[in-house]
C-alpha positions in Angstrom: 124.5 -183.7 -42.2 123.7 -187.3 -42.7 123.7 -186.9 -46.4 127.3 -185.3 -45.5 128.3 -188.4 -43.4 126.7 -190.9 -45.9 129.1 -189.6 -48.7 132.4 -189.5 -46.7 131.8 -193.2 -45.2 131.3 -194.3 -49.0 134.3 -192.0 -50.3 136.4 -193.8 -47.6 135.1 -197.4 -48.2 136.0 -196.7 -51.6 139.2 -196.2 -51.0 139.8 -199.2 -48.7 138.4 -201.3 -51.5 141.2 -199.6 -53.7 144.0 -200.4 -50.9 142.5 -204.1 -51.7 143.2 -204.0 -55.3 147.5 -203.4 -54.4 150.0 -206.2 -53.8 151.8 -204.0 -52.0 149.3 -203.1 -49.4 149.3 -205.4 -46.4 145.4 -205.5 -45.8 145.9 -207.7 -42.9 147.6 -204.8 -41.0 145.3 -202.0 -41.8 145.1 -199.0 -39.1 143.0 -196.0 -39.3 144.4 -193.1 -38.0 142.4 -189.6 -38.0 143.2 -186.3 -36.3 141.3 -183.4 -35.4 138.4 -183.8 -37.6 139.4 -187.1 -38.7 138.6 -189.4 -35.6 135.2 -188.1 -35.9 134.9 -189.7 -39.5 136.4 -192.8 -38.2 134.3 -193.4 -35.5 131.3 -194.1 -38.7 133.8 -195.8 -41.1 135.3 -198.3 -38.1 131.9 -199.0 -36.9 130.7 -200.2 -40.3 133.8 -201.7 -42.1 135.4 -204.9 -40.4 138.2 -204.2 -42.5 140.3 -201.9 -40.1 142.3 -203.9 -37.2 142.4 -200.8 -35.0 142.1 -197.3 -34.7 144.2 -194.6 -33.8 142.1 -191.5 -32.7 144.4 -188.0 -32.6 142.8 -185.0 -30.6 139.4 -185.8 -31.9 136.0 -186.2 -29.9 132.4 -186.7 -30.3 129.8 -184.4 -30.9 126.8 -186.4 -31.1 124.9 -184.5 -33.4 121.7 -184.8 -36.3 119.3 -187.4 -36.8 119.7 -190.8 -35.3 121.4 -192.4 -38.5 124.7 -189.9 -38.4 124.5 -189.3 -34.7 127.8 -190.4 -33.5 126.3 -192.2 -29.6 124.5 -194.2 -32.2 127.8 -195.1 -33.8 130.3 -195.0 -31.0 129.2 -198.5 -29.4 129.6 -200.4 -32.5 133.2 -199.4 -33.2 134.9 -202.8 -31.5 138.6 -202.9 -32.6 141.4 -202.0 -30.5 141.3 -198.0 -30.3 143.9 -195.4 -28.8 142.8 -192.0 -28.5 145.1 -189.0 -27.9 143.9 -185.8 -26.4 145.6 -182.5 -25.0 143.8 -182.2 -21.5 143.2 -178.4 -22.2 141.7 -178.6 -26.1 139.7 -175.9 -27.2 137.9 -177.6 -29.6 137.0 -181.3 -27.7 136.7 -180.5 -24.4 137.4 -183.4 -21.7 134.7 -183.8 -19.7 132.3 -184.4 -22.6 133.4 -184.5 -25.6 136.5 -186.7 -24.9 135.7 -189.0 -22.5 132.1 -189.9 -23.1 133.6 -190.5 -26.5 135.8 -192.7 -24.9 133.6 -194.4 -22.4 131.1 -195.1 -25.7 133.6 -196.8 -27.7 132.1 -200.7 -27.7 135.8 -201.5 -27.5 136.4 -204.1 -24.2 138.1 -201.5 -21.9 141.6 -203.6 -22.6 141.9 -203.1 -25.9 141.6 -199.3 -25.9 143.2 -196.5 -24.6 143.0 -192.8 -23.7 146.7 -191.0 -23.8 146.4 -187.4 -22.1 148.8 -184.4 -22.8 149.6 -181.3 -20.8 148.4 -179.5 -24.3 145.5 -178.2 -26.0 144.2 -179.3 -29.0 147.6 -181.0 -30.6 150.1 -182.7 -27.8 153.8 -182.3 -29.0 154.6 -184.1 -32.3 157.8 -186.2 -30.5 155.0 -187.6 -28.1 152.5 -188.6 -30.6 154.8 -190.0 -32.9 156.5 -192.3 -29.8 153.1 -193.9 -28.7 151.9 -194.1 -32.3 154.5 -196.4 -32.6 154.4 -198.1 -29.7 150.4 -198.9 -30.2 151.1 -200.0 -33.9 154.3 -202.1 -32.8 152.2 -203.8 -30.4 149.4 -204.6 -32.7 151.2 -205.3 -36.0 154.8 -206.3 -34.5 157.6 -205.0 -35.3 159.1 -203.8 -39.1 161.8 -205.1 -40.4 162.5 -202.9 -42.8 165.7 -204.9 -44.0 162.6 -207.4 -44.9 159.9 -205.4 -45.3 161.2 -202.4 -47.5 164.3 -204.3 -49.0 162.2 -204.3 -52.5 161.8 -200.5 -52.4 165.7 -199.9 -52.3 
């Protein structure tokens, strides 16, 4: 497992150094976003690359497994950038009263800068919802698009 977890954080940090490489990639507005599986890979890639400006965590939790070097509690504190996490109260697969909110309660983000959004769903709240507070987080972090401005170059 931590040979696993070694080789996806280095995958990703690969690809962020990529992102760094493109003019038209706005590096001081970078967001990582995981779902499902995802937000437990970005609670290792947040925790050791100051490039992210915050996280968006979508029906993921912990599971605080292996060896003390991939064990996510060992990870969880050390992720410090704004975070909002989105659960279905009734998930299958993260369940709330551990997986979800110790994951939550672990995050070394200062309790005002993060945020746990709960659904009357299981494992994936409805899309319209997520989509909405998405939005709403990145507007308030980034500010709003333009997209007169901001995409005129793409039309």
């Amino acid at each position: 497992y931590t040979e696993f977890i070694t080789h996806i954080v280095k995958d990703y940090r690969r690809t962020v150094d990529y992102l760094e490489t493109r003019e038209d990639i706005d590096m001081e507005r970078l967001c990582f976003y995981g779902m499902s599986y995802g937000p437990l890979m970005g609670q290792y890639l947040t925790a050791v690359d100051d490039r992210f400006d915050t996280n968006i965590y979508y029906a993921g939790g912990m599971t605080a497994i292996g060896r003390p070097e991939s064990n996510q509690a060992h990870f969880l504190p050390r992720v410090t950038i704004p975070t909002l996490m989105i659960n279905g109260k009734y998930d299958a697969n993260f369940r709330m009263d551990y997986e979800v909110k110790y994951m939550y309660e672990l995050l070394g983000t200062a309790k005002e800068e993060k945020k746990l959004l709960l659904f009357e769903s299981d494992h994936l709240a409805p899309r319209a919802d997520v989509v909405r507070e998405i939005q709403i987080w990145l507007d308030s972090h980034f500010g709003l698009v333009n997209y007169q401005t901001e995409f005129a170059s793409t039309n």
